[in-house]
C-alpha positions as CSV (number, residue, x, y, z in Angstrom):
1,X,113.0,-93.8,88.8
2,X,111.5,-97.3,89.6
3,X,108.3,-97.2,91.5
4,X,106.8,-99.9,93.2
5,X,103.2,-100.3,92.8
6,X,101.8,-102.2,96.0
7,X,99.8,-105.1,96.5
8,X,96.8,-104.6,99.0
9,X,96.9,-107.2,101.7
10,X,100.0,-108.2,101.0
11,X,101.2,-109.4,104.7
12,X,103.7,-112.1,106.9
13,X,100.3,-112.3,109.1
14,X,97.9,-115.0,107.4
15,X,94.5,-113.3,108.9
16,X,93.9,-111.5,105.8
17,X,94.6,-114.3,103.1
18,X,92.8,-116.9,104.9
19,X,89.8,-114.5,105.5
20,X,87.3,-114.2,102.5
21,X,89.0,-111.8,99.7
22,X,87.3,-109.1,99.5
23,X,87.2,-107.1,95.4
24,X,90.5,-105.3,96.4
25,X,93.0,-107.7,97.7
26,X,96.1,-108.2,96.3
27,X,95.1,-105.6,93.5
28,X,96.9,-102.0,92.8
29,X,96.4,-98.6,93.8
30,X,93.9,-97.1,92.3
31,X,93.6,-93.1,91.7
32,X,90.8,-91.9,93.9
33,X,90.4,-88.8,92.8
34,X,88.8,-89.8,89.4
35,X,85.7,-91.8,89.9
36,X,83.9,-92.9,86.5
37,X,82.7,-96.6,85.9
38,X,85.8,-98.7,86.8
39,X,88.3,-97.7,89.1
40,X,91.3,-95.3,87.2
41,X,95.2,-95.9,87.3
42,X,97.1,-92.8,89.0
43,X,98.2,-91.4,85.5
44,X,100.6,-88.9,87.3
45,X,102.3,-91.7,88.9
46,X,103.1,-93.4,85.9
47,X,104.3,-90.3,83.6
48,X,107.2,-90.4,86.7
49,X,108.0,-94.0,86.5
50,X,110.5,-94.7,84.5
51,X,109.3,-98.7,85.2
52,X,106.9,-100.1,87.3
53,X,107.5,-102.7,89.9
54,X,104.3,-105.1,90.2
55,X,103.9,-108.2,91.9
56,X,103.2,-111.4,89.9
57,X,100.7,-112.2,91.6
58,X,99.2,-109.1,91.1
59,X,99.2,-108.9,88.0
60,X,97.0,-111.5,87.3
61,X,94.2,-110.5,89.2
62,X,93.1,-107.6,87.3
63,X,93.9,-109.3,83.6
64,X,91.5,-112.3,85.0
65,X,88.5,-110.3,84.3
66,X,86.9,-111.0,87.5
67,X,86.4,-107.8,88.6
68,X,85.1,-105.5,85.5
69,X,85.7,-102.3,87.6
70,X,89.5,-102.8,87.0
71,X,89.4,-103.2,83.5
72,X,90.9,-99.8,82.7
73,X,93.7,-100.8,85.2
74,X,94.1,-104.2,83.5
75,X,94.7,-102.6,79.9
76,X,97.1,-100.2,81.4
77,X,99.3,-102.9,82.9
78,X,99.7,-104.8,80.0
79,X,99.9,-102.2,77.7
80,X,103.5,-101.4,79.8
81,X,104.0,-105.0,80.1
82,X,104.1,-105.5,76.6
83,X,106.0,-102.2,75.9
84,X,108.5,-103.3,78.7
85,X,107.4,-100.6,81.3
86,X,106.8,-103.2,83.9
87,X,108.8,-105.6,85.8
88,X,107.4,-108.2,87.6
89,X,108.8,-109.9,91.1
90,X,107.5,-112.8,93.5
91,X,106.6,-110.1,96.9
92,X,105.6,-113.1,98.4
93,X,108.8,-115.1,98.1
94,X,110.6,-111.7,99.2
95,X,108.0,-111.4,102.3
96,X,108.6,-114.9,103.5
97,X,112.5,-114.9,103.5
98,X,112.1,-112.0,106.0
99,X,109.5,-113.4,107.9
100,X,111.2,-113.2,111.4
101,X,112.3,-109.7,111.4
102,X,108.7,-108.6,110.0
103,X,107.6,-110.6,113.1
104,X,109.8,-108.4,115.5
105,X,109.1,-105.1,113.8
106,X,105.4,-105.7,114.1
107,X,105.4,-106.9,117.6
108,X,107.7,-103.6,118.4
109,X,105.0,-101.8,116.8
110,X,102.0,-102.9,118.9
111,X,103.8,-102.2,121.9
112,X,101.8,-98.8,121.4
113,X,98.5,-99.4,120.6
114,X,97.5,-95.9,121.4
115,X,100.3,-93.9,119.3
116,X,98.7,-95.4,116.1
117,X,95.2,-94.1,116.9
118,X,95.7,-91.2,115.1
119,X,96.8,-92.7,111.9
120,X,94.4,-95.5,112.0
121,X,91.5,-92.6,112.3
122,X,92.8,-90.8,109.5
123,X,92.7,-93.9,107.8
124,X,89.6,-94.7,108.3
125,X,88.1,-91.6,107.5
126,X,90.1,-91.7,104.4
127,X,88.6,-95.0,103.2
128,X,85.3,-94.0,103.8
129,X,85.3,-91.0,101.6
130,X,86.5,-93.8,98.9
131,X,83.6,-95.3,99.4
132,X,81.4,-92.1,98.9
133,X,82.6,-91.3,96.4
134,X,82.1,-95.1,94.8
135,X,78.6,-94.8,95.5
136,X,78.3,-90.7,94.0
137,X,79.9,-92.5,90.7
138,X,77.9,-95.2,91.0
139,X,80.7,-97.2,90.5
140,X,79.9,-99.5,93.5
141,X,76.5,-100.3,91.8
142,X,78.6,-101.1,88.5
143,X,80.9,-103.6,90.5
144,X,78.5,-105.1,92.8
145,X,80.4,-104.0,95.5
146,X,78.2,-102.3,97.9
147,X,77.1,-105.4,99.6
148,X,80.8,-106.4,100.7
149,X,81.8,-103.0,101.4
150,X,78.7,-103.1,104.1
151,X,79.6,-105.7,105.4
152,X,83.0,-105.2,106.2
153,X,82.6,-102.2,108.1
154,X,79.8,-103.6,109.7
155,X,82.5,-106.5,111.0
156,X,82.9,-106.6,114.7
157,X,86.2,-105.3,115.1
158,X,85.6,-102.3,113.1
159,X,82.9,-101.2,114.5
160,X,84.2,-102.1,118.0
161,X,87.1,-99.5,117.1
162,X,84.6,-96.7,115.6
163,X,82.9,-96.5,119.2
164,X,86.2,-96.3,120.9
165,X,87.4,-93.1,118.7
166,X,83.7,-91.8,120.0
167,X,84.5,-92.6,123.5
168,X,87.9,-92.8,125.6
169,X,86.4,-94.5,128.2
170,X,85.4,-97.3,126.2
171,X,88.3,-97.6,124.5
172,X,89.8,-98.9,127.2
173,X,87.5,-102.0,127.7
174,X,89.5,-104.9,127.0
175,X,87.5,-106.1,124.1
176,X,87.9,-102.3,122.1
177,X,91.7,-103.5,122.9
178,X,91.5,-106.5,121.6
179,X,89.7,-105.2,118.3
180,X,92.4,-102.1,117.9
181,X,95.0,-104.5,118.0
182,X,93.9,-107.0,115.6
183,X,93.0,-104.0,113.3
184,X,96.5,-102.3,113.8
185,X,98.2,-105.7,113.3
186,X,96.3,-106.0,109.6
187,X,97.2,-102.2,108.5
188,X,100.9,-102.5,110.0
189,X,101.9,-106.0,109.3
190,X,101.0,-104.6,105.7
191,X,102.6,-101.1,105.4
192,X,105.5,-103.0,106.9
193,X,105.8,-105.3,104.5
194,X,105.6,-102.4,101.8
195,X,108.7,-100.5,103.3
196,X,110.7,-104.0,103.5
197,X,109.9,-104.5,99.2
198,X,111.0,-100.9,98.7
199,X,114.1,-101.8,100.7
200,X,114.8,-104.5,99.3
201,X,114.1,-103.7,95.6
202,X,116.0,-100.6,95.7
203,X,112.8,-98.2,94.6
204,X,109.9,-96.3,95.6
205,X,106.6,-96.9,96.0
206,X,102.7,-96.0,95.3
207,X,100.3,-97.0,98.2
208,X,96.6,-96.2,98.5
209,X,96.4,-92.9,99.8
210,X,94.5,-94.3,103.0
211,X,97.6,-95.9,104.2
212,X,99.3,-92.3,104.3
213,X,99.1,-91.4,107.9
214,X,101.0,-94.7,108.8
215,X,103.7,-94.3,106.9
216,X,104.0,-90.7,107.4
217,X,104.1,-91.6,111.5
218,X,106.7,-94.6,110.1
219,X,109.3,-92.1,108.5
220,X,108.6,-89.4,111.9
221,X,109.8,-92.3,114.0
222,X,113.6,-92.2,111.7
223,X,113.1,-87.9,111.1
224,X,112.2,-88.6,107.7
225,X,109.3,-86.7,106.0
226,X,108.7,-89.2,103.5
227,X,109.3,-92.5,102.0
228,X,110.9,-92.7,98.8
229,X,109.4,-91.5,95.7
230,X,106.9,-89.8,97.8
231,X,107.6,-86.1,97.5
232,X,108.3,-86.8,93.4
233,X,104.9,-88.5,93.0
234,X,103.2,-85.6,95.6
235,X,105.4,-83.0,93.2
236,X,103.9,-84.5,90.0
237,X,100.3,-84.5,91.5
238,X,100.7,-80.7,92.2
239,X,101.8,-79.8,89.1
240,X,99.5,-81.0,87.3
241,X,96.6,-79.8,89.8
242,X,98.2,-75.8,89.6
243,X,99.3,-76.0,85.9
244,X,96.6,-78.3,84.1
245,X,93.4,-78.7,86.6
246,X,90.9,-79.9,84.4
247,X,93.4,-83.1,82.8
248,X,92.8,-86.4,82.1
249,X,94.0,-89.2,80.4
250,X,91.7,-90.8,78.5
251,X,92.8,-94.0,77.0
252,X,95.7,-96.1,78.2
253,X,97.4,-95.6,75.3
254,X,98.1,-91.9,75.6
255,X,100.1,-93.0,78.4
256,X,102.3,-95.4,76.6
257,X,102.8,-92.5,73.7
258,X,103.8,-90.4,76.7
259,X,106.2,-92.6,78.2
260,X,108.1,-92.8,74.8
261,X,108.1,-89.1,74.1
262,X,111.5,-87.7,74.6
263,X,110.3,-84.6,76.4
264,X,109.2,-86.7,79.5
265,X,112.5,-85.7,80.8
266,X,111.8,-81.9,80.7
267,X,108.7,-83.1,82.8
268,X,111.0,-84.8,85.3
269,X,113.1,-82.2,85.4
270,X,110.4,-79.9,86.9
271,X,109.6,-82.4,89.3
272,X,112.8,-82.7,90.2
273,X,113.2,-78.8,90.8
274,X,110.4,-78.8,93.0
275,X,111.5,-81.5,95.3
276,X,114.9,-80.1,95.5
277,X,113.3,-76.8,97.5
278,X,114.3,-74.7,93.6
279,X,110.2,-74.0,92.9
280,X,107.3,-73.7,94.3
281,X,104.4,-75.4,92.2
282,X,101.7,-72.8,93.7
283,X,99.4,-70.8,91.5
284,X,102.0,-68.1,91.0
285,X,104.0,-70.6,89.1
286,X,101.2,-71.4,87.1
287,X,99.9,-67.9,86.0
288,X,104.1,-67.0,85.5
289,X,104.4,-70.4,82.9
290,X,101.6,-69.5,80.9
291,X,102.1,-65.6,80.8
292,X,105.6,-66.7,79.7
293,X,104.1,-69.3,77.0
294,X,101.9,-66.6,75.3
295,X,104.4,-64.1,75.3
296,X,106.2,-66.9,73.1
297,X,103.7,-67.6,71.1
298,X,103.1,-64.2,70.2
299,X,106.6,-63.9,69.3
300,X,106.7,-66.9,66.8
301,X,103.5,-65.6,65.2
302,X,105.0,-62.1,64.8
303,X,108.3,-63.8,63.0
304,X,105.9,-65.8,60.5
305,X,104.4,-62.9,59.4
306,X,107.6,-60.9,59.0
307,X,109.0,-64.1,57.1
308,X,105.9,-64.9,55.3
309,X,106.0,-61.1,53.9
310,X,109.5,-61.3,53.4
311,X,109.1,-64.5,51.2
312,X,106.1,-63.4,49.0
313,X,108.1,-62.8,45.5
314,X,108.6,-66.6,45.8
315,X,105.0,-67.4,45.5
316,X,105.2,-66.0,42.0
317,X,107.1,-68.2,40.7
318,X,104.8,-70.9,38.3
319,X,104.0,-74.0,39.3
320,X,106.5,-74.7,42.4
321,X,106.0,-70.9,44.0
322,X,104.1,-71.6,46.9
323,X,105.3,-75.2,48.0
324,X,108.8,-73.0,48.0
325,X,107.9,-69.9,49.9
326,X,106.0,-72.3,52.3
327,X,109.2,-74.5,53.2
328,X,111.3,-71.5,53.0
329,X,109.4,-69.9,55.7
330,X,109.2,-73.2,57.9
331,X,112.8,-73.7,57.6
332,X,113.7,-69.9,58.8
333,X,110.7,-69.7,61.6
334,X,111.1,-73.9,62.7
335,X,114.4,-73.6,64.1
336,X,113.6,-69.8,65.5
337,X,110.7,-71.7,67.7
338,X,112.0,-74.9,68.6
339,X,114.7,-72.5,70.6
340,X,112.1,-70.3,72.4
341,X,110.3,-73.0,73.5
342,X,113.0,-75.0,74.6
343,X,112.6,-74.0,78.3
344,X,109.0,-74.9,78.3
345,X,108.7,-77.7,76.0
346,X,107.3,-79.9,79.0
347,X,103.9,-77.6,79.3
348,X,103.7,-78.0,75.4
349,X,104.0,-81.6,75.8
350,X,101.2,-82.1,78.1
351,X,99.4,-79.4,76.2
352,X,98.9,-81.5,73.7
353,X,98.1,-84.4,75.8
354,X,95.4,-82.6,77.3
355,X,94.1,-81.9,73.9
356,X,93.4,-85.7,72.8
357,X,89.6,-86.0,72.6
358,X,88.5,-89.6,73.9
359,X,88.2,-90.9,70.3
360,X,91.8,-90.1,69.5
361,X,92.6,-86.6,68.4
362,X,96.2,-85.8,67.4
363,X,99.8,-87.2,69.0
364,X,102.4,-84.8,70.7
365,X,105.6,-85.1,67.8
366,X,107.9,-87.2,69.4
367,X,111.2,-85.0,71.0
């Protein structure tokens, strides 16, 4: 599938682009549950892409070098820019020719201040546990961003709209109004213009994961769960956290390996299983796959010895014995295991992702 990768701040409302950028506008998603020294791409997205969407614009930004915390991310998208993973549109240019109904869709939306409360509190307490977790990592330090990010929550508005959550009464003074409005009009104007891209492009899309609760209440509003690519990306996500907990990528370039390896599909396919209601990606599942991957294993091991005994006599034979009893036995036991592991070649496949050492370590054989 084709997933859209968003661009933060992207907007038909001008408030936020003529206001001073702050380190993440108009840059990617980043994945917040791995905080080191720069910010990390959501690997588990990207092993589901089959290409990403990115806006032009976009990618710029992080290859500038400007902000060193997206390095990682800037290496990652042109590693599958250059390996043609990555396709590039103007979001702008698609943002502007549906201006007016963007206009209508927003004003529609502000009709109920108070409905969005709830999603622009989960918001918020989202973000701000992105932030902790920047300073825990110390990756706010790294960036220099702690003095922005103080001062933007420490804008007017936002902290007019932190004491109306704290109060209902005060909420209703007409300048907590005022400041929930101009928020609501920044966050929706912008998931807005994210769901008109996806339409219009024909994919799905990644978000940050603080923008969740709007367009969860978005897709209520039309009985819809979720947006598309949603459940696939939630799916992946789960798999890896009951299957392989303690994964990570640790160079960019594992990824583009990945991407080329043939048994990405069988990874898919799981996904796919999982969002179609056919398994449940619990701990059961987990515990079942590897029981079922030993049990293999132990198998395979059992027919090498039988063939290796079997094949001895050979490794009499002067000179050329051994080199011929050992292909002998890997042509008999090769085929043999290729078929028993055939229903869970994706768990070997990230098995031996996982067990790349950050220096290098060895590749997954392709197919």
């Amino acid at each position: 599938m084709q997933i859209l990768l968003t661009s933060f701040g992207l907007s038909h409302v001008p408030r936020r682009a003529e206001a001073r950028p702050d380190a993440f506008y108009r840059m990617p998603p980043v994945s917040i549950s791995q905080m080191t020294r720069d910010f990390m791409p959501d690997y588990s997205v990207l092993l589901l892409a089959e290409q990403i969407i990115l806006d032009s614009n976009t990618y710029e930004r992080p290859l500038s070098g400007r902000n060193r915390a997206y390095g990682t991310v800037a290496l990652m998208i042109r590693m599958l820019h250059d390996e043609g993973f990555v396709r590039l549109e103007d979001f702008d240019a698609i943002v502007q020719e549906h201006r007016s109904l963007l206009e209508a869709v927003l004003e529609k939306d502000l009709r109920d201040l108070d409905g969005w409360v709830p999603a622009l509190r989960e918001s918020f307490a989202a973000w701000r546990g992105f932030l902790e977790s920047m300073r825990e990592s110390r990756l706010s330090h790294h960036t220099g961003m702690d003095v922005h990010m103080a001062e933007f929550y420490a804008a007017d508005f936002y902290h007019l709209i932190g004491e109306g959550f704290e109060s209902s009464e005060m909420g209703k003074q007409a300048e907590h109004r005022q400041a929930l409005r101009e928020a609501l009009a920044e966050y929706l104007s912008y998931v807005n213009a994210n769901l008109l891209l996806c339409h219009s492009l024909q994919c799905g899309f990644h978000d940050w994961c603080d923008f969740q609760p709007f367009y969860r209440d978005k897709f209520l509003t039309i009985a819809r769960e979720s947006g598309p690519g949603a459940r696939e990306i939630e799916s992946m996500k789960r798999l890896f956290e009951v299957s392989f907990p303690e994964f990570t990528f640790w160079h960019p370039d594992n990824i583009i390996r990945a991407l080329k390896d043939r048994r990405i599909r069988e990874l898919r396919a799981v996904v796919d299983k999982a969002v179609r209601g056919e398994l449940t990606l619990d701990r059961e599942f987990a515990v079942r796959v590897l029981k079922e991957v030993l049990k293999i294993e132990r198998s395979i091991v059992r027919l090498r010895n039988i063939v290796s005994w079997a094949t001895m006599p050979l490794g009499f034979i002067p000179v050329v014995g051994t080199p011929v009893q050992k292909a002998l036995e890997e042509g008999i036991v090769q085929p043999v295991a290729s078929r028993r592991r055939r229903e869970f070649r994706w768990f070997y496949f990230i098995s031996e992702l996982a067990e790349r050492s950050p220096s290098g370590g060895s590749e997954p054989a392709p197919g």
